[in-house]
N, C-alpha and C positions, 0 to 999 in steps of 0.2 A: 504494500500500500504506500503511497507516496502524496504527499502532503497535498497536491489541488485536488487529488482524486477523492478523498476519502467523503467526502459530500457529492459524489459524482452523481451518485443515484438519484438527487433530488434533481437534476435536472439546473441547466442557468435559473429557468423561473423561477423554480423549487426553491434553490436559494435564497430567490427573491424574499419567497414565503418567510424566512428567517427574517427578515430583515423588517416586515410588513406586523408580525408576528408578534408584538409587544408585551411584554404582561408588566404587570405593577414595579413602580419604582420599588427600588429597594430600598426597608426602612433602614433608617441610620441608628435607631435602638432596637435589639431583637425582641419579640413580642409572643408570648405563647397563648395559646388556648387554655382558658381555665377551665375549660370544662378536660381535655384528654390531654394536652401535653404537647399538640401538634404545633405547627407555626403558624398563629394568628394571623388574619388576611382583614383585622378590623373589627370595629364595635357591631354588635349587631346582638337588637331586642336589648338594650341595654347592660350590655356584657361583650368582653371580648374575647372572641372566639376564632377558630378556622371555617373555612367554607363548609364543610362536613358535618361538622354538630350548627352550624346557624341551618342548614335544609334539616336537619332531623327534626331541631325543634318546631322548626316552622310544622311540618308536616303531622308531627306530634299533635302539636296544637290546630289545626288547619281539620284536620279527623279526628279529634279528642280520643287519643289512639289512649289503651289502659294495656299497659303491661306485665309479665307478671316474672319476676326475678326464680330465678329455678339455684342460686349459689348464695340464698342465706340472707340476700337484702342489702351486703355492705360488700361490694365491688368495688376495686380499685382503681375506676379509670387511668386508661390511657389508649395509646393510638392503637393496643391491637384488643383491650376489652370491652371498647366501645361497640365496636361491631356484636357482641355477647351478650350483652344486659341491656336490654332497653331501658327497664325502670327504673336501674341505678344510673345510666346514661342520665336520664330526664328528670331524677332526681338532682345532678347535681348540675344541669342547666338550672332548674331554681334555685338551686343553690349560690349558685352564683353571680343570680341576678338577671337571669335571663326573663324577660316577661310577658305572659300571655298574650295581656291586653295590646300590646304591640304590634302584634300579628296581623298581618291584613287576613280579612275574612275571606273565605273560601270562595264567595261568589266573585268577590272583586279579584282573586285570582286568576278566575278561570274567564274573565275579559280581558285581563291582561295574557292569557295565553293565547286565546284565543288572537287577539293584534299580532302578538308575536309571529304566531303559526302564519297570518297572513303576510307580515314582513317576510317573512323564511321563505314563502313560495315565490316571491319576487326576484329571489334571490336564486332560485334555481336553474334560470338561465347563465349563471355566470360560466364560462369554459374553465374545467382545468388546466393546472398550471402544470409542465413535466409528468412525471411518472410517480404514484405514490410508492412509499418505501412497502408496499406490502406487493408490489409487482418485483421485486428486487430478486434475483435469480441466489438465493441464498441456498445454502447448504440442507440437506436435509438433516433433521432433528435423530438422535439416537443416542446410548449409552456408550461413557467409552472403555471400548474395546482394545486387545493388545496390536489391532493394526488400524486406530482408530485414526492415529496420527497420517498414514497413508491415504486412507479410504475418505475420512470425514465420518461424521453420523451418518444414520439412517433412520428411516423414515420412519422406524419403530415408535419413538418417543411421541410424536405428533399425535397418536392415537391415542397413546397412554396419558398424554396431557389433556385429549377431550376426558377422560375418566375423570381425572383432578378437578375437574369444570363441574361436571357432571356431580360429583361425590363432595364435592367442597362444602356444601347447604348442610350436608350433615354431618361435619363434625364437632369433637365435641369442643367445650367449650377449657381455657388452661383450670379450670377450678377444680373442674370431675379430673381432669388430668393429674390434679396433684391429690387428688383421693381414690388415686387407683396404687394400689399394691403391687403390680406390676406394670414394667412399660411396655406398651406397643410396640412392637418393632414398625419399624419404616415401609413403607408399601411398596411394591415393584416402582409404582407410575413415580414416587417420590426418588425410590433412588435413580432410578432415570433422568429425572429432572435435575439433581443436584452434579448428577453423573455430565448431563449437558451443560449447566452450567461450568462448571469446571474448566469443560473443555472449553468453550468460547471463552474462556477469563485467561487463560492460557494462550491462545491461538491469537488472539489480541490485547497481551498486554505488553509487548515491546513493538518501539519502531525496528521498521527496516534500517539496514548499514546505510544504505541508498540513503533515505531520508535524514538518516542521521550525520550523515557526512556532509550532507548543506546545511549545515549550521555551523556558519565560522566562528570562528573564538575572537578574532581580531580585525576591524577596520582600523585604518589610517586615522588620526587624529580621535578616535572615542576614547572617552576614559574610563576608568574601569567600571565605576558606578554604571553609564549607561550601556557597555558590553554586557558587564552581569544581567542586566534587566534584559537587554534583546536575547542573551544566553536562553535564562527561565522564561520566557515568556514565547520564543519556535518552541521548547521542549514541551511546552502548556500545548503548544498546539497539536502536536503529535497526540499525545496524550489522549485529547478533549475528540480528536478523529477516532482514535481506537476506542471511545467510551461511547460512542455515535454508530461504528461497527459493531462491537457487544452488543449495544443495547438492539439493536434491529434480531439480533439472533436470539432474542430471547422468544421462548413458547409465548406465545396470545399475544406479541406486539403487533404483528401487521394484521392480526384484527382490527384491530382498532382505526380508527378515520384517518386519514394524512394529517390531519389539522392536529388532532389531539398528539399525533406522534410525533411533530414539531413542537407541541408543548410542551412533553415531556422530554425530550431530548433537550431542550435551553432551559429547563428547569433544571435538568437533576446533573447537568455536565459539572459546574465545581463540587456539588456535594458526592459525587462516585470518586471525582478528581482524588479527594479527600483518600477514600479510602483505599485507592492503588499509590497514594505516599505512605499510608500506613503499611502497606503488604511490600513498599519497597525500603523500610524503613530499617538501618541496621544498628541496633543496641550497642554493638562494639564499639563503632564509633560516632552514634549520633548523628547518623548523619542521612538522608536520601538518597539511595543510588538509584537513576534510572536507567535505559536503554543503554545509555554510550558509556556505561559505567563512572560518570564524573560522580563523587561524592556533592550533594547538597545540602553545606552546614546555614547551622543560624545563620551564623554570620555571612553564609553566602548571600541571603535573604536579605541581611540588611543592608551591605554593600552595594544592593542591587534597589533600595530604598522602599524593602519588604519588611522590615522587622516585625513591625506589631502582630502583622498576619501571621511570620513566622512564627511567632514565640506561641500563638494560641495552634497549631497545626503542628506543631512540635510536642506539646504536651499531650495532644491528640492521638499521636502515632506513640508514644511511650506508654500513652495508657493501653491502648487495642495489644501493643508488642507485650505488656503484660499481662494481659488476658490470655494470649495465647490462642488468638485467633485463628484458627486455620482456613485454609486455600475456600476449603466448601462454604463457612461462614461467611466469610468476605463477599462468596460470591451468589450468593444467599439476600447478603447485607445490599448490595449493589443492585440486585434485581428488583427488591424491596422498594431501596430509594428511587430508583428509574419508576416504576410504577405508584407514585405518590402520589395522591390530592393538590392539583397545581390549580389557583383561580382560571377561571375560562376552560377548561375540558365540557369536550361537547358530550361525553356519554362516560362522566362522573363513574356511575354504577359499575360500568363494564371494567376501567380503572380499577376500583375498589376491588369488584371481583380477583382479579388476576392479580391485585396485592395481597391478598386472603390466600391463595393457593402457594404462594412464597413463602407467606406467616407460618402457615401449617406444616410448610416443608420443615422451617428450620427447626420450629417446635417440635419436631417427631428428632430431627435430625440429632439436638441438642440433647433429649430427652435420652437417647441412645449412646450419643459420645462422652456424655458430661457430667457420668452419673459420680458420687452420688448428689452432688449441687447442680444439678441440671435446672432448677428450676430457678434459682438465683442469676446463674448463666446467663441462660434466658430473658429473665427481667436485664443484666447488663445490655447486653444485645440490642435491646429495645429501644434502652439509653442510648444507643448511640446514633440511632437512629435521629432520637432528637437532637445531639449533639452535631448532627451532620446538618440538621438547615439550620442552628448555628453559624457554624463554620461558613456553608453556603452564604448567609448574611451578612458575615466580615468582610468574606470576601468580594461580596456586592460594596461595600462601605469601601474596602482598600481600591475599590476599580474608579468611584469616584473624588479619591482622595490624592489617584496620579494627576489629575488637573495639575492642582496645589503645589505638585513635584516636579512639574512642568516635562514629564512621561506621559507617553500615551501609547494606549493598546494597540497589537495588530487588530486593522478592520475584521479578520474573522471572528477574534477573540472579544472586540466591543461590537457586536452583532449578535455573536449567539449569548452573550452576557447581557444583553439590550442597556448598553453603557451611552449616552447620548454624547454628541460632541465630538466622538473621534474621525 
């Protein structure tokens, strides 16, 4: 793969799409949902919350939906029990201030749908742009095998992931999980899944020599400060290509709409970013090795007029390196964040779904490698999930903080970062 290529698939228009494709400024103080734990997207019914619990309650309240808790009445929200407990969900929407009377009422909803539905059919003369990523001639899906490396997958896993789709509505919930006396073992369709995973986290997670060999170390008259920054910033882009190849091979992406798969693709590129600095992250000496094996210390960072960022992505990759996260978690953790609640996705649900079948994996996964604190594990795991649209919003913060440093991003990188002004 070599660097103009790796967005090949979308076509010049396609590209376009990126560029057209906007989502919300990035806050300059991170902001969580009080209700789960997710990253706030804003006040809403008087509480602030993410896109996900403001449509639950709405809909709660909009159908005076009555739930009934099956694990005891005291559930601990967060991003993966929400989906589990509706009553402790919507209990602790009131809890936190969320308010009924708020709510537009159902009739005035469903005019308002109704205008929409009629905007939306205006709209279906528009022509598509390029090729969506889900015509993309990818690999087919399968376990890997001891000549998996030569052959690629096969097509076995695709069926075994309709199963996963199929069987996800009824699993159980982590509470029965951690009052069963024995653990399940892992399913065929799950260690498939994790088995494919694997292999595409592998497959692309170095650049090519090729690629890597255009990237000079020195022009004439720069100083070092601005060498180190064009250094990290081609290597960002290599990276942010192969986290754009990943993500397209993952089971249920090119389901989903072209539009939605451009949203999650500029969504979730620094926060995976994140986590292949953790997996290349070496304890010895502190430091990041990527592709071209140069060591990347703090201080490369801040020579490069990265510190602050570095110093929080550094304690980042020391915590994950103490956990002892393996290859499968990583790539587990990665599919997770790629399939995340991003504001503007057109088919939310189907999203959510396909991040539920990830949940489940690792939960089973964890449940079996991690015993006997698997369940603690697990809860970290979670954590870092949140910790990753963190990170993602620092690093939203340091992209508009290069103005200031009179740096400025490569156009791919302040495009798919939707960084204005470069």
């Amino acid at each position: 793969m070599s660097p103009p290529s790796s967005l090949s698939n979308y076509g010049a228009d396609s590209y376009g799409d990126l560029k057209k494709k906007k989502g919300p400024i990035p806050r300059q103080q991170e902001e969580l949902c009080l209700v789960c734990g997710d990253r706030a997207s804003g006040y809403h019914y008087n509480a602030l919350t993410c896109e996900g619990c403001k449509g639950f309650f709405r809909r709660s309240i909009t159908k005076n939906a009555v739930y009934q808790c099956k694990y005891g009445n005291n559930c601990e929200m967060d991003m993966y029990m929400r989906r589990k407990c509706q009553e402790c969900r919507l209990k602790k929407c009131l809890n936190v201030g969320m308010r009924p009377e708020c709510v537009v009422p159902e009739s005035q909803c469903q005019v308002k749908r109704e205008q929409k539905k009629a905007r939306d059919k205006d709209k279906r003369d528009y022509p598509s742009l390029g090729s969506p990523i889900a015509e993309d001639k990818a690999g087919p899906i399968s376990p890997v095998s001891k000549d998996c490396k030569s052959k690629g997958p096969s097509t076995a896993c695709a069926m075994q992931f309709k199963n996963l789709v199929d069987s996800s509505s009824n699993v159980q919930s982590p509470m029965s999980a951690m009052q069963r006396t024995t653990t399940k073992p892992l399913t065929r369709e799950q260690e498939e899944l994790i088995n494919t995973l694997v292999y595409y986290q592998e497959e692309f997670e170095q650049p090519t020599e090729a690629d890597i060999k255009k990237i000079r170390f020195n022009f004439d008259g720069e100083d070092t400060s601005d060498m180190r920054f064009r250094h990290i910033t081609e290597m960002t882009i290599l990276t942010v290509q192969l986290i754009v190849e990943f993500s397209k091979q993952l089971p249920g992406f090119a389901t989903l709409q072209r539009e939605d798969q451009i949203t999650l693709l500029k969504a979730c590129s620094s926060e995976v970013m994140m986590l292949r600095a953790a997996r290349r992250y070496d304890s010895k000496t502190d430091c990041i090795v990527f592709g071209n094996s140069f060591p990347y210390t703090q201080a490369s960072y801040a020579l490069a007029g990265l510190g602050d960022s570095a110093e929080v992505l550094f304690r980042f990759c020391r915590s994950l390196c103490k956990m002892k996260v393996d290859n499968a978690e990583y790539a587990l953790l990665a599919a997770i964040a790629i399939f995340s609640e991003r504001p503007n996705l057109k088919e939310l649900k189907k999203v959510e779904k396909l991040q539920e079948i990830y949940l489940e994996a690792l939960k089973s996964y964890v449940e079996n490698r991690r015993l006997p604190r698997s369940h603690m594990v697990f809860a970290k795991l979670l954590n870092i999930l949140t910790e990753l649209r963190t990170l993602g919003n620092i690093n939203s913060e340091m992209c508009f903080s290069l103005t200031f440093k009179n740096k400025r991003l490569p156009p791919f990188l302040a495009e798919i970062w939707d960084v204005s002004g470069y």
